[in-house]
C-alpha positions in Angstrom: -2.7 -16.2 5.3 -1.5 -14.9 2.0 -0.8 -18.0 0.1 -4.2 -19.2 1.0 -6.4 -20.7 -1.7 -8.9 -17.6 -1.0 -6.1 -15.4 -2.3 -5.3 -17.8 -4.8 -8.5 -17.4 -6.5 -8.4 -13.8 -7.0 -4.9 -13.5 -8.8 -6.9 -12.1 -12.2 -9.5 -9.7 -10.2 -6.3 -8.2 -8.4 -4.8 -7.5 -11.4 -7.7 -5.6 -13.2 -7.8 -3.6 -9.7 -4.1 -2.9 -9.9 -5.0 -1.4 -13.3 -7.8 0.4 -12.4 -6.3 1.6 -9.1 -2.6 3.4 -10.9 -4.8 6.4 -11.6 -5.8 6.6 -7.3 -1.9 5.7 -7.0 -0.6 8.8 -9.0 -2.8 10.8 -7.3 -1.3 9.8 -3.8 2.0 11.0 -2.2 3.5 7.8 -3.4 5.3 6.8 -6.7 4.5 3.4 -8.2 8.2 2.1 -6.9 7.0 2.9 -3.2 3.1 1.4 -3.8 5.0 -1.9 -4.7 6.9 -2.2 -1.8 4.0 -1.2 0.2 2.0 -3.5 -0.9 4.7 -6.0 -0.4 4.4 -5.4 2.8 0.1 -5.4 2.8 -1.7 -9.1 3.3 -5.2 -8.6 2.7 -7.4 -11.3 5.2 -11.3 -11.5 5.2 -12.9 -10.6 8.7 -15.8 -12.5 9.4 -15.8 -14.6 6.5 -18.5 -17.1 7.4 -21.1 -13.9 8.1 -22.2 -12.8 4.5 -23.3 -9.7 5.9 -20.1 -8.6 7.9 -17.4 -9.9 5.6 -14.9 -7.8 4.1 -11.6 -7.7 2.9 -9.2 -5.7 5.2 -5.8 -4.9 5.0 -3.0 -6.7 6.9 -0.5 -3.7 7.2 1.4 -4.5 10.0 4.3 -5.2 8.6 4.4 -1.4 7.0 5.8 -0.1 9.5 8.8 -1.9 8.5 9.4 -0.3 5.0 8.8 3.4 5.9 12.4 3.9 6.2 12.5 2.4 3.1 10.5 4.2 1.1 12.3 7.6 1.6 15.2 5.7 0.1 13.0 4.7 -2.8 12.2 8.3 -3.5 15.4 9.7 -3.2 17.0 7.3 -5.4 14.1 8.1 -7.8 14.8 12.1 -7.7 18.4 11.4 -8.2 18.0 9.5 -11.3 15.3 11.2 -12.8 17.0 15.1 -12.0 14.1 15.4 -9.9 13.0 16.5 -6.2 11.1 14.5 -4.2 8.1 16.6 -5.4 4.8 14.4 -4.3 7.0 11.7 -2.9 6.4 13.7 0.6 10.3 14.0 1.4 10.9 15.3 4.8 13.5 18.5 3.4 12.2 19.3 0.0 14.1 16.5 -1.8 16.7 15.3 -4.1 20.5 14.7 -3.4 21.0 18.0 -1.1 17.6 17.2 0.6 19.1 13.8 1.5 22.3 15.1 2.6 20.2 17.4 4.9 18.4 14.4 6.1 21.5 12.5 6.5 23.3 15.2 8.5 19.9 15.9 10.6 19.7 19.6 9.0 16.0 18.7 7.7 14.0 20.0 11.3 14.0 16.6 12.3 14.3 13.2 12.8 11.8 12.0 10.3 9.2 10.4 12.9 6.3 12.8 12.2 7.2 11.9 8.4 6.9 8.4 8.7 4.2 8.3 10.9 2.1 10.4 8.2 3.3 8.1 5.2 2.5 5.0 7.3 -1.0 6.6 8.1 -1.0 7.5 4.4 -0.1 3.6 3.7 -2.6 1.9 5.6 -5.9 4.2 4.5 -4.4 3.6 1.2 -4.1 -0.4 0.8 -8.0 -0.6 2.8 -9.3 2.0 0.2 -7.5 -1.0 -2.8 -9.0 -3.5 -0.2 -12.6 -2.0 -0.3 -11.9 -1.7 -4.4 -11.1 -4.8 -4.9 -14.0 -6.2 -3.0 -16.7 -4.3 -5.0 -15.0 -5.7 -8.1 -15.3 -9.4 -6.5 -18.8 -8.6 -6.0 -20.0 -7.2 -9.0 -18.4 -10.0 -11.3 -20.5 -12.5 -8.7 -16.8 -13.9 -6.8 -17.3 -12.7 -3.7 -19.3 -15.7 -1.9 -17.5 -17.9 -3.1 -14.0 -16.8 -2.4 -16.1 -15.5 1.2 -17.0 -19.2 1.6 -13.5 -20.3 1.1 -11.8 -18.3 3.4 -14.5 -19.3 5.7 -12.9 -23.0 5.6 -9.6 -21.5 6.2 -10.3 -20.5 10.1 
């Protein structure tokens, strides 16, 4: 569903929500690098698109669960170039190279389930709260029945 012509239509509001939404992003216990591939991994659908008064935009995130691993990587390899720890990038050991090595050689207190369950939790409240953003912009600039109307074709 995400090269639908529904989606197609909002390529400009999306990107005056991705401006407006860095500040929530930078406030979250992701870097920009890991909101990218996250929302790589996001397809945003309409439920109930041919009921005006129970659509909405959700997000898709089923495919997140995918590129948790991933996003530990992202934020290790940031901290390494940058000098840095893993600070607010919610590393499992404290971060940076020794905090990977103590990943890597299981010396974190463990195996990094409970982490990625929280940053996948973390993920999916995240990409509904952009969903539910970007929504309210399609409404107030007077899109959202007619992209509503076109994803009702769709089904």
């Amino acid at each position: 569903m995400s090269d639908s012509p529904w989606t197609d239509r909002i390529v400009g509001a999306r990107m005056t929500v991705d401006q407006e939404f860095t500040s929530r992003i930078t406030e979250s216990q992701f870097s920009s690098q890991q909101w990218s591939l996250i929302m790589t991994a996001t397809e945003f659908e309409i439920e109930h698109p041919d009921d005006p008064d129970r659509a909405r935009i959700v997000a898709n995130t089923e495919k997140v669960e995918q590129i948790i691993p991933e996003l530990e990587n992202v934020a290790t390899g940031m901290g390494a170039m940058t000098g840095q720890g893993q600070g607010q990038q919610g590393g499992p050991s404290g971060g940076g190279i020794l905090g990977s090595i103590k990943g890597a050689l299981g010396l974190d207190g463990g195996d990094g389930s409970d982490s990625h369950a929280e940053q996948e939790r973390a993920a999916e409240q995240l990409t509904q709260e952009y969903a539910d953003q970007l929504q309210s912009h399609l409404e107030s600039n007077g899109q959202w029945d007619s992209v509503r109307q076109v994803a009702a074709t769709e089904e």
